[in-house]
N, CA, C and O of each residue as an XYZ file, in Angstrom:
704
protein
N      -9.796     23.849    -17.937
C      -8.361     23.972    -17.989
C      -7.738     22.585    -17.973
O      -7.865     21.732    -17.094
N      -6.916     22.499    -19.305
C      -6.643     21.013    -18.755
C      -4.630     21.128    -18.469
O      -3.701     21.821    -18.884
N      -4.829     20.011    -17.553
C      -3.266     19.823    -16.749
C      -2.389     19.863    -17.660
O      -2.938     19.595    -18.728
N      -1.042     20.109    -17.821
C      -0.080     19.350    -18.174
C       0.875     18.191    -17.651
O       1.177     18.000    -16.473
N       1.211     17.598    -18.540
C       1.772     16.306    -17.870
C       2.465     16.489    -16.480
O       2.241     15.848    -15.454
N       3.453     17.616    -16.696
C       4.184     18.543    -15.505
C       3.630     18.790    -14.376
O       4.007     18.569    -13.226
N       2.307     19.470    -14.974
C       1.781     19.535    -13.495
C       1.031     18.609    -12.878
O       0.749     18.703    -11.683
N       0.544     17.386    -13.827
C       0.183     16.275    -12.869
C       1.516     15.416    -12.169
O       1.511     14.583    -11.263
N       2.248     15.780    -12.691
C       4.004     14.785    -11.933
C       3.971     15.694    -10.607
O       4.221     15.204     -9.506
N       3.684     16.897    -10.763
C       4.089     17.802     -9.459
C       3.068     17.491     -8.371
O       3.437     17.366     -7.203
N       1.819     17.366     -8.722
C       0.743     17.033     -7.956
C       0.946     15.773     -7.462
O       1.198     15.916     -6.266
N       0.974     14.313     -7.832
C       1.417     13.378     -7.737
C       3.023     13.058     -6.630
O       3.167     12.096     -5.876
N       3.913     14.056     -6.841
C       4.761     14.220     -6.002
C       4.165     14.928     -4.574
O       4.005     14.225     -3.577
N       3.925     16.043     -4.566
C       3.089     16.662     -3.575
C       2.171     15.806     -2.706
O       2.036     16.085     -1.515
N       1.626     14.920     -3.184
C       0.338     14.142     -3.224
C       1.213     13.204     -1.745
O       1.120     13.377     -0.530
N       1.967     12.289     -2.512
C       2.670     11.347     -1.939
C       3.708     12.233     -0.916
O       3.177     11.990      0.168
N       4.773     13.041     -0.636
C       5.195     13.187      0.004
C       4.370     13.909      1.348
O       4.925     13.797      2.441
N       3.060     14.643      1.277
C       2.176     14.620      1.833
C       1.670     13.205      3.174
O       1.431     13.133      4.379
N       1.724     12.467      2.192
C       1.273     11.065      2.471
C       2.192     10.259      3.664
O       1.981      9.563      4.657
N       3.397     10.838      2.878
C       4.676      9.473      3.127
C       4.814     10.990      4.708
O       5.470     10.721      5.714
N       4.491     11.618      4.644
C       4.613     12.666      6.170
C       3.587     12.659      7.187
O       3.503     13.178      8.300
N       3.031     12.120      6.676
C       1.274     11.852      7.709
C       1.613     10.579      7.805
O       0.884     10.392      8.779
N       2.201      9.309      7.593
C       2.922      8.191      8.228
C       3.993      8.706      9.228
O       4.046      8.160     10.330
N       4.755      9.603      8.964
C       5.897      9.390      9.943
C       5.614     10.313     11.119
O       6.016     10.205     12.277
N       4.828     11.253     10.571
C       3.991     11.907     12.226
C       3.368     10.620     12.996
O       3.609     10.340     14.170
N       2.579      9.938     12.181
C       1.603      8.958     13.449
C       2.860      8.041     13.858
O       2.413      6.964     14.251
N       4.290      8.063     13.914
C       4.931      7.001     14.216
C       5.411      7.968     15.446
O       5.801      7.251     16.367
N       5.512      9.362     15.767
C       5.911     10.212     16.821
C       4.398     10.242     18.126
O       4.365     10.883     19.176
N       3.395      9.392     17.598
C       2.038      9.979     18.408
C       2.147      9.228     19.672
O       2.430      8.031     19.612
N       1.905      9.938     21.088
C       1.923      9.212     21.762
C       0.488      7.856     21.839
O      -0.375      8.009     20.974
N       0.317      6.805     22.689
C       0.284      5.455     22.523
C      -0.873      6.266     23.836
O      -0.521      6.781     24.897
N      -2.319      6.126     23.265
C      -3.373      6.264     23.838
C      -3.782      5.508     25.169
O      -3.315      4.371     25.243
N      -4.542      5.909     26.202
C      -4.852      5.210     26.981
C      -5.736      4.030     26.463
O      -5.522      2.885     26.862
N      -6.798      4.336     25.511
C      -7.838      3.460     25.438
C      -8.207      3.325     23.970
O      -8.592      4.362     23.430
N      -8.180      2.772     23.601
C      -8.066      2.279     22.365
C      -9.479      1.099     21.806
O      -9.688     -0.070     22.131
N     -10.133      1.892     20.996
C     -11.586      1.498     20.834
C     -11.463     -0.119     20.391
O     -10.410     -0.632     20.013
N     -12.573     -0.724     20.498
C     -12.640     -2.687     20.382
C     -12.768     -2.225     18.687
O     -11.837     -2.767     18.092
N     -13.388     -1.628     17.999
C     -13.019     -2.002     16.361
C     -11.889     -1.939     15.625
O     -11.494     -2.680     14.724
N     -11.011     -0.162     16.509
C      -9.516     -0.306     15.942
C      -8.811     -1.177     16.164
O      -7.689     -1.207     15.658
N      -9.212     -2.044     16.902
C      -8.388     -3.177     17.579
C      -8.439     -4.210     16.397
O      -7.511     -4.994     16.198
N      -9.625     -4.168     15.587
C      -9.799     -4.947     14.281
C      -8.926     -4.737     13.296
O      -8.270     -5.631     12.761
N      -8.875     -3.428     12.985
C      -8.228     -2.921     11.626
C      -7.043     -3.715     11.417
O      -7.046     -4.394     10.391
N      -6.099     -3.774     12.114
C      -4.764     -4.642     11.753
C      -5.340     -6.068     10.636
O      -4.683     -6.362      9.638
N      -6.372     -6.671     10.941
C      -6.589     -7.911     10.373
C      -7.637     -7.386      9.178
O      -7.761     -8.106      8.188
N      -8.517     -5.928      9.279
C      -8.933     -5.711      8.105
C      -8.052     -5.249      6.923
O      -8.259     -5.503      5.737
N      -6.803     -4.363      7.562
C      -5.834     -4.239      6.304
C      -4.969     -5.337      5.561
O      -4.429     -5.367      4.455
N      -5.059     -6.258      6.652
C      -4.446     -7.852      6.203
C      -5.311     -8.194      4.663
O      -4.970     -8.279      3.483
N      -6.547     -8.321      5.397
C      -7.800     -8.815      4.089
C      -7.901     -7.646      3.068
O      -8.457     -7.804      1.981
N      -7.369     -6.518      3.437
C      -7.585     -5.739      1.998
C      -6.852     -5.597      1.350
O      -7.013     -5.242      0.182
N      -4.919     -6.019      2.345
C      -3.930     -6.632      1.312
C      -4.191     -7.748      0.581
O      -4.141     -7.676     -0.647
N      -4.451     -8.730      1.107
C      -4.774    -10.191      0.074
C      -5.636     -9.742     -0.789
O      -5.314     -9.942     -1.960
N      -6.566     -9.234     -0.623
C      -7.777     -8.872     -1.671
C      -7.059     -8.207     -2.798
O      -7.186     -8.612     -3.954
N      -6.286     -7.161     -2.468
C      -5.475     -6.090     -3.601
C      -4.612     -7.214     -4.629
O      -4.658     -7.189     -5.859
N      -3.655     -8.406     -3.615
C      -2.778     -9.077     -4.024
C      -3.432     -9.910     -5.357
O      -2.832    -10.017     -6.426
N      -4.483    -10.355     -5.145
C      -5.415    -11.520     -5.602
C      -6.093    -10.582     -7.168
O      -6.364    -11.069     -8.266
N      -6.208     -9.031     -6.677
C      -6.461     -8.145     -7.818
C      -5.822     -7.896     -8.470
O      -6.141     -7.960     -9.657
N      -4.675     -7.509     -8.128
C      -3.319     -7.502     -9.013
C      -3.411     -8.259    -10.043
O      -3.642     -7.863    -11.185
N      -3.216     -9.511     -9.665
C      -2.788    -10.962    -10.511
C      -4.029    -10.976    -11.026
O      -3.895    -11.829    -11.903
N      -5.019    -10.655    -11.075
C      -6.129    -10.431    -12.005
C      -5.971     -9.771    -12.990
O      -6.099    -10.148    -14.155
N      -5.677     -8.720    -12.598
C      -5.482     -7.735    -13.373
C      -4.498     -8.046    -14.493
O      -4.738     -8.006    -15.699
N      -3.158     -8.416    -13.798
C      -2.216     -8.903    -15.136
C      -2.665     -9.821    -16.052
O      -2.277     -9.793    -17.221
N      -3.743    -10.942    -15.477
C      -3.658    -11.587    -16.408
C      -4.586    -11.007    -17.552
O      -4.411    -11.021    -18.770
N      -5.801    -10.407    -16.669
C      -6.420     -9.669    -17.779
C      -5.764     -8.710    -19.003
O      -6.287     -8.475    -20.092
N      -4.709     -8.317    -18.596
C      -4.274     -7.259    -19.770
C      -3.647     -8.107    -21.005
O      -3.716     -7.925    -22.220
N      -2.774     -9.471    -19.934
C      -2.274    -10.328    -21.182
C      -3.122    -10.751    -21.711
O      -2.843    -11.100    -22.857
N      -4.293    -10.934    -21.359
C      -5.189    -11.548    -22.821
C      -5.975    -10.762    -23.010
O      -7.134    -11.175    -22.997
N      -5.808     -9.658    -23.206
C      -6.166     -8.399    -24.503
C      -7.922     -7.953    -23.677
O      -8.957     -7.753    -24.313
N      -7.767     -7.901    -22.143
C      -8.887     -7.724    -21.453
C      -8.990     -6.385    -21.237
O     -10.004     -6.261    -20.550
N      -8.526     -5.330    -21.430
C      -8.425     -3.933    -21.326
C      -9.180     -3.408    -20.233
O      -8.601     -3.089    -19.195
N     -10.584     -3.270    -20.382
C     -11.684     -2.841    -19.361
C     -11.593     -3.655    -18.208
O     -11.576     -3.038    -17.142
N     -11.532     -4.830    -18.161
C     -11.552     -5.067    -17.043
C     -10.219     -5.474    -16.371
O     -10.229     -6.188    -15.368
N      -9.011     -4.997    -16.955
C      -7.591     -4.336    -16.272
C      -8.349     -3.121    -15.797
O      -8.598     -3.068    -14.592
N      -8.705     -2.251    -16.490
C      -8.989     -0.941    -15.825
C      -9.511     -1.205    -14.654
O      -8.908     -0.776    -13.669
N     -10.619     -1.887    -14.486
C     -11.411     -1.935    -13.755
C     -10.707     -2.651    -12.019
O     -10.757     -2.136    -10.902
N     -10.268     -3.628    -12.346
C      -9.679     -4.411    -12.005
C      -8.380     -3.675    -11.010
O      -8.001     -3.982     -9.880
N      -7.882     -2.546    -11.993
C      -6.815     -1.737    -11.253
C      -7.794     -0.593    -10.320
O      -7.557     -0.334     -9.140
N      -8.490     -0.221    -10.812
C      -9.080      1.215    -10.640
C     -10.128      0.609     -8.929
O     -10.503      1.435     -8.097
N     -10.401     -0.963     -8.783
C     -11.019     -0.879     -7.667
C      -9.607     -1.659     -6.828
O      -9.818     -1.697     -5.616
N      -8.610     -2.106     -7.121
C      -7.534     -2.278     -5.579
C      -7.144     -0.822     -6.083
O      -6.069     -1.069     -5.538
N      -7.004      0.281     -6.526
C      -6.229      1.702     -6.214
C      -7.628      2.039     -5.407
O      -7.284      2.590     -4.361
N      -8.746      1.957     -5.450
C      -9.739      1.929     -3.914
C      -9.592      1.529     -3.195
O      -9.518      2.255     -2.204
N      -9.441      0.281     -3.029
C      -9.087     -0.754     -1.910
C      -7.914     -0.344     -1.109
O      -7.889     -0.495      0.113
N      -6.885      0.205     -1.825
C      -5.606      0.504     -1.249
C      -5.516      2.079     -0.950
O      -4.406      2.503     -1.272
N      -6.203      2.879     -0.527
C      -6.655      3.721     -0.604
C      -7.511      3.861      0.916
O      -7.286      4.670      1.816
N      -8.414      2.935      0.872
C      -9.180      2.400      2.076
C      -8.399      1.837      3.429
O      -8.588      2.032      4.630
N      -7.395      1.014      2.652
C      -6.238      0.163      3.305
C      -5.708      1.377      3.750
O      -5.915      1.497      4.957
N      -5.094      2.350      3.256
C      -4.248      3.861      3.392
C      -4.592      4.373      4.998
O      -4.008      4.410      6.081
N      -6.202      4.820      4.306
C      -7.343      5.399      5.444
C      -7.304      4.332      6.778
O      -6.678      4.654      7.788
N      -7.980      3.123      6.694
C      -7.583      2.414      7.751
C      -6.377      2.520      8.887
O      -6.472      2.605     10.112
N      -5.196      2.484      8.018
C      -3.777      1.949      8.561
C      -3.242      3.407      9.564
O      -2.396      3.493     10.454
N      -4.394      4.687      8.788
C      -3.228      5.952      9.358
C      -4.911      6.070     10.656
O      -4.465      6.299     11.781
N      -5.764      6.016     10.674
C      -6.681      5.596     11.813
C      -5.998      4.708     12.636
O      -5.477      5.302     13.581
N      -5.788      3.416     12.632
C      -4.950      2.143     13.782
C      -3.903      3.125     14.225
O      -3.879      3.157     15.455
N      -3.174      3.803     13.769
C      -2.144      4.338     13.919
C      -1.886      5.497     14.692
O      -1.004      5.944     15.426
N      -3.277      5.889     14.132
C      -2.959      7.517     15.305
C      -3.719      7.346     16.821
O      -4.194      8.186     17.586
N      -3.628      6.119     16.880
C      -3.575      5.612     18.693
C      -2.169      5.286     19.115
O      -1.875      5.114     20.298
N      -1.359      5.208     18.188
C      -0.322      5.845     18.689
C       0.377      3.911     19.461
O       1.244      3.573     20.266
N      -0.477      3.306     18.737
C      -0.122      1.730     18.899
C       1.442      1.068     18.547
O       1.623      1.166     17.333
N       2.176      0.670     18.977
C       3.460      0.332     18.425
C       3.351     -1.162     18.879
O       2.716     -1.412     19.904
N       3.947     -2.179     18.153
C       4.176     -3.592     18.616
C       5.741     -3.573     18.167
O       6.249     -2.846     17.312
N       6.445     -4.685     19.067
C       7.212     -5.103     18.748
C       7.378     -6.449     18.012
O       6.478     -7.257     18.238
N       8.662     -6.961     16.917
C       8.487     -8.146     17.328
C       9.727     -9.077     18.388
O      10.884     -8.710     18.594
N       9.140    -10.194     18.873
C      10.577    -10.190     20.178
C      11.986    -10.326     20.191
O      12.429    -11.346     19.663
N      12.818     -9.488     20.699
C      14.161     -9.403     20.157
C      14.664    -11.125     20.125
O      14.914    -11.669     19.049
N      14.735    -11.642     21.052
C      14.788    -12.880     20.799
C      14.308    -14.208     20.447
O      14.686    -15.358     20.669
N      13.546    -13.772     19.952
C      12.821    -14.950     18.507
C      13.531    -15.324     17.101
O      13.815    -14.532     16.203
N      13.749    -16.719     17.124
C      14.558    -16.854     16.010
C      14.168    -16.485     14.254
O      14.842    -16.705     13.248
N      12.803    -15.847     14.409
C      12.946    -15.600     12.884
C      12.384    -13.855     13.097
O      11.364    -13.367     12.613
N      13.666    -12.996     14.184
C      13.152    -11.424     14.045
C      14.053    -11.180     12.981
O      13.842    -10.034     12.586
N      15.432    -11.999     11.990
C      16.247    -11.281     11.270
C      15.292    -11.093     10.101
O      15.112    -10.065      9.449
N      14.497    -12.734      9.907
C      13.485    -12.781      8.732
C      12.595    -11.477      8.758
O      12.691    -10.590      7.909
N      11.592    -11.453      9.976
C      10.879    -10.371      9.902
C      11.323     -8.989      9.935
O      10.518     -8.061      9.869
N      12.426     -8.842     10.022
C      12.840     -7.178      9.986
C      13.328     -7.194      8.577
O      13.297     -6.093      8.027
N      13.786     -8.228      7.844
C      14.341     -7.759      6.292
C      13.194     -7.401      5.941
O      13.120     -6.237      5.546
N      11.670     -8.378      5.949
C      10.703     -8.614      5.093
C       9.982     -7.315      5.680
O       9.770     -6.844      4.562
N       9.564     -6.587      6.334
C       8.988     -5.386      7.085
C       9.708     -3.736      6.571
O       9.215     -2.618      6.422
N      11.180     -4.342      6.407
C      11.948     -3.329      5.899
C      11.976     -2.863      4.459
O      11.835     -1.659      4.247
N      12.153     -3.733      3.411
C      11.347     -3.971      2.380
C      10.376     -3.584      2.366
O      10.411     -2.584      1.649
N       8.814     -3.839      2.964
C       8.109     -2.887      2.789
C       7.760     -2.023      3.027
O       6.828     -1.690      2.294
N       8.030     -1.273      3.828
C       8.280     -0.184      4.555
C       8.740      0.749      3.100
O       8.027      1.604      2.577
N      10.140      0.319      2.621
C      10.872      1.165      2.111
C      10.076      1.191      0.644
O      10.098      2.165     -0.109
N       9.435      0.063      0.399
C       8.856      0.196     -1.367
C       7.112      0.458     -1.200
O       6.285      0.800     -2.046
N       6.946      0.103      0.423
C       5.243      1.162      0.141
C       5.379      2.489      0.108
O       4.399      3.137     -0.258
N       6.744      3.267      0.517
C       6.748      4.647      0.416
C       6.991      5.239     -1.228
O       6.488      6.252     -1.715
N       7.915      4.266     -1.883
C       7.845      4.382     -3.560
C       6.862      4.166     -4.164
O       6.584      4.705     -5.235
N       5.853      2.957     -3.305
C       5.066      2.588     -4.564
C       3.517      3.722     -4.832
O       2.963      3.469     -5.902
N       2.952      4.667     -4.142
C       2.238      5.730     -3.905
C       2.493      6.045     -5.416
O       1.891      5.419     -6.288
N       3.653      7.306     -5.795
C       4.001      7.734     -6.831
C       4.097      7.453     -7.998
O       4.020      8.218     -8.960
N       4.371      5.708     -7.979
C       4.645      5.092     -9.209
C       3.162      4.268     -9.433
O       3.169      3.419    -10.325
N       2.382      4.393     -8.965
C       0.934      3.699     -8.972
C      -0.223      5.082     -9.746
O      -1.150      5.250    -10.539
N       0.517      5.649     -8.986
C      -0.357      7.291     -9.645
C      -0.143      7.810    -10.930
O      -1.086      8.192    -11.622
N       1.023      7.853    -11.302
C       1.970      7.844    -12.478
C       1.352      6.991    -13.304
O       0.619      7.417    -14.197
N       1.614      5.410    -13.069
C       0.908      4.536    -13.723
C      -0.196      5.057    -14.629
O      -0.250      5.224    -15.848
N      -1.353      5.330    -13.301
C      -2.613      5.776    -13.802
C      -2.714      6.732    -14.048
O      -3.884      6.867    -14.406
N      -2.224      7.613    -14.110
C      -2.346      8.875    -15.302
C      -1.901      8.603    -16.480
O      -2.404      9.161    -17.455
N      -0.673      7.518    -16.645
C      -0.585      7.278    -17.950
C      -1.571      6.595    -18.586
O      -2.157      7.113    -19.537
N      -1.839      5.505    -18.196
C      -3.099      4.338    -18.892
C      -4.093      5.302    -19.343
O      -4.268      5.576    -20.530
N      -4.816      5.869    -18.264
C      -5.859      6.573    -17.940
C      -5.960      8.202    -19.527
O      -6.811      8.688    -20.272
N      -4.892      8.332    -19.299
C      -4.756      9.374    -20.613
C      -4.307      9.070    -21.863
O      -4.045      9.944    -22.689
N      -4.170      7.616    -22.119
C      -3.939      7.256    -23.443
C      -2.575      6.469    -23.862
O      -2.231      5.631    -24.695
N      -1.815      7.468    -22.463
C       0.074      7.423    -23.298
C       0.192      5.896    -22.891
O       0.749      5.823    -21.795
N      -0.075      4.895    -23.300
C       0.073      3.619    -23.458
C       1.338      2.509    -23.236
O       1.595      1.549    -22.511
N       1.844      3.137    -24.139
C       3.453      2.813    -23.862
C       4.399      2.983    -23.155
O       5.445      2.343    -23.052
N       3.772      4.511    -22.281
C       4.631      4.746    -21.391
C       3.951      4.275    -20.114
O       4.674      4.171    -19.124
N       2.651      3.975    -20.000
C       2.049      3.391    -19.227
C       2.524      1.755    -19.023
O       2.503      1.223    -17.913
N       2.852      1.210    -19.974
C       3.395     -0.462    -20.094
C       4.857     -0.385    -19.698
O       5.210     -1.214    -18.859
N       5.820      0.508    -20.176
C       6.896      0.735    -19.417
C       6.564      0.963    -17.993
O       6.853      0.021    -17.256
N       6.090      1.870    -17.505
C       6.171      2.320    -15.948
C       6.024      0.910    -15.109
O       6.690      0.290    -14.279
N       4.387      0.712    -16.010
C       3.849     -0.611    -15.096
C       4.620     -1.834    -14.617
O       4.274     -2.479    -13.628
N       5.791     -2.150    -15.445
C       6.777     -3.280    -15.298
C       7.433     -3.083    -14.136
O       7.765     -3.942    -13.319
N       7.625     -1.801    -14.090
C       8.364     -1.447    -12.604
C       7.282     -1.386    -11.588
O       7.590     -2.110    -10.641
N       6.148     -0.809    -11.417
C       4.916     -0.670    -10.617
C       4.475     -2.106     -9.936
O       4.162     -2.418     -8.787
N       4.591     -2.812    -11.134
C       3.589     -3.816    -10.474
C       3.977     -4.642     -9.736
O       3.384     -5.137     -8.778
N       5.600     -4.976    -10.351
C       5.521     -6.168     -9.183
C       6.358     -5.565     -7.712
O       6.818     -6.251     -6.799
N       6.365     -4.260     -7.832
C       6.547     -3.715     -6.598
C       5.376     -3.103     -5.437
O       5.453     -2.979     -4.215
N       4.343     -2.811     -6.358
C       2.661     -2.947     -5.642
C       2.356     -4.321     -5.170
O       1.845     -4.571     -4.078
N       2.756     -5.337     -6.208
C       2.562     -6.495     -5.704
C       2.809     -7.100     -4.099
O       2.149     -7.517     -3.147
N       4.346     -6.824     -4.527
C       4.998     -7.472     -3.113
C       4.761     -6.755     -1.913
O       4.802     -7.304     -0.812
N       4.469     -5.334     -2.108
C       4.293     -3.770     -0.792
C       2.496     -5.064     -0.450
O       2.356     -5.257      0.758
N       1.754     -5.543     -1.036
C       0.401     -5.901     -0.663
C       0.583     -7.444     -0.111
O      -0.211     -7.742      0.781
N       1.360     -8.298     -0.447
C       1.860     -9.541     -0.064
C       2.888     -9.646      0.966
O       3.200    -10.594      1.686
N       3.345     -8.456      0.874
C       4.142     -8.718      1.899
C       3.603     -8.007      3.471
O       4.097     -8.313      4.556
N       2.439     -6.964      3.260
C       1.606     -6.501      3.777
C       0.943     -7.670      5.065
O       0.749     -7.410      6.252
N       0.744     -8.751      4.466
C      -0.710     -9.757      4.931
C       1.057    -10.418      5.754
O       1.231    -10.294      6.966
N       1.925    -10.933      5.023
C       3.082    -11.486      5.370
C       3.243    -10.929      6.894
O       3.282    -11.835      7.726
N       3.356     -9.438      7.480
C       3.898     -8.660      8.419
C       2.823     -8.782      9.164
O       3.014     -8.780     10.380
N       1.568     -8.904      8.714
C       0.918     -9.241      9.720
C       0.254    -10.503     10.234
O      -0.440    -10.560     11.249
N       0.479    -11.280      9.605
C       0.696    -12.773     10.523
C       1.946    -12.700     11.264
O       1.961    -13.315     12.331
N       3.001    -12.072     10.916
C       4.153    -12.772     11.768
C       4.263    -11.897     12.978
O       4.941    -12.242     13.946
N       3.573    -10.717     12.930
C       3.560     -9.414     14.342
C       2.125     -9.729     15.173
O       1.949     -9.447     16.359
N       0.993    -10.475     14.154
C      -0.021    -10.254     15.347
C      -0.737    -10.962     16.102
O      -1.939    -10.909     16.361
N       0.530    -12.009     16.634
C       0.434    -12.742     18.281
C       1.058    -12.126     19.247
O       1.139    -12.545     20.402
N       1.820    -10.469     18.559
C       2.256     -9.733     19.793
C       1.697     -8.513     19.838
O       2.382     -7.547     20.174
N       0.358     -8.378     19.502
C      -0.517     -7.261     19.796
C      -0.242     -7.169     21.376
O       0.219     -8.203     21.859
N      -0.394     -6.386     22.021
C      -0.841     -5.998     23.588
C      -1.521     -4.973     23.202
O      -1.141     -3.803     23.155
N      -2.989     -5.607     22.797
C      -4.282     -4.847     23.642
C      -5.201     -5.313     23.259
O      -6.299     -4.961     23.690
């Protein structure tokens, strides 16, 4: 049976608002007594699997501009793993129910709350429009795949750069 475009947009919607609701539950979880020594890692492994994604990205573009096709695919198809992994990771750290602040009176919390807010608000867009993406490439429609992507990418971009960004500037105030 094969999909229609329709019903992969519906799935893809489903998919992500799914997603973007299993974030805002682990932000209601209460804040565990004990909290294992590896989750204690993850914050700095999703750091490295943002830079890694970031560093793929810009691979990736350049590969497509010079007529590299396969290994754009490729190139995309392992950070949509990576970020994926990053996904899995982030909602694990999370459902300990961990919250940091950063300190109300530190002179660069206006910086870090624009730059946090921002991503916050375009990692919840960018799910849908990454999926989209790749159903277009992935099935041929080309053009509409090069349209989407203009908007996709450099908003995947910055949701992964600005990723590694939030966590240098939050994690000298881990407590634990």
């Amino acid at each position: 049976m094969k999909l229609t475009d329709q019903a992969v947009f519906r799935i893809i919607l489903v998919l992500s608002v799914i997603v973007f609701g299993v974030i805002v539950v682990l932000y209601s979880l209460p804040k565990q007594d004990f909290i294992p020594y590896w989750a204690k890692k993850l914050p700095l492994f999703n750091a490295a699997i943002n830079a890694t994604c970031s560093t793929l990205l810009v691979a990736s573009l350049w590969c497509i501009k010079n007529k590299k096709v396969e290994w754009h695919k490729r190139l995309n198809l392992t950070t949509f793993l990576l970020s994926s992994l990053f996904l899995v990771s982030y909602i694990v750290f999370h459902s300990f129910g961990v919250e940091t602040k950063f300190p109300a009176d530190h002179y660069l919390r206006p910086l870090y709350l624009v730059i946090l807010l921002s991503h916050i608000l375009l990692a919840a867009i960018v799910l849908p429009l990454v999926l989209v993406s790749f159903y277009l490439g992935l099935s041929g429609k080309i053009e509409k795949h090069r349209r989407l992507s203009k908007f996709t990418f450099p908003i995947w971009l910055y949701v992964t750069v600005t990723g590694v960004v939030v966590y240098i500037m939050i994690s000298p105030y881990y407590q634990f």
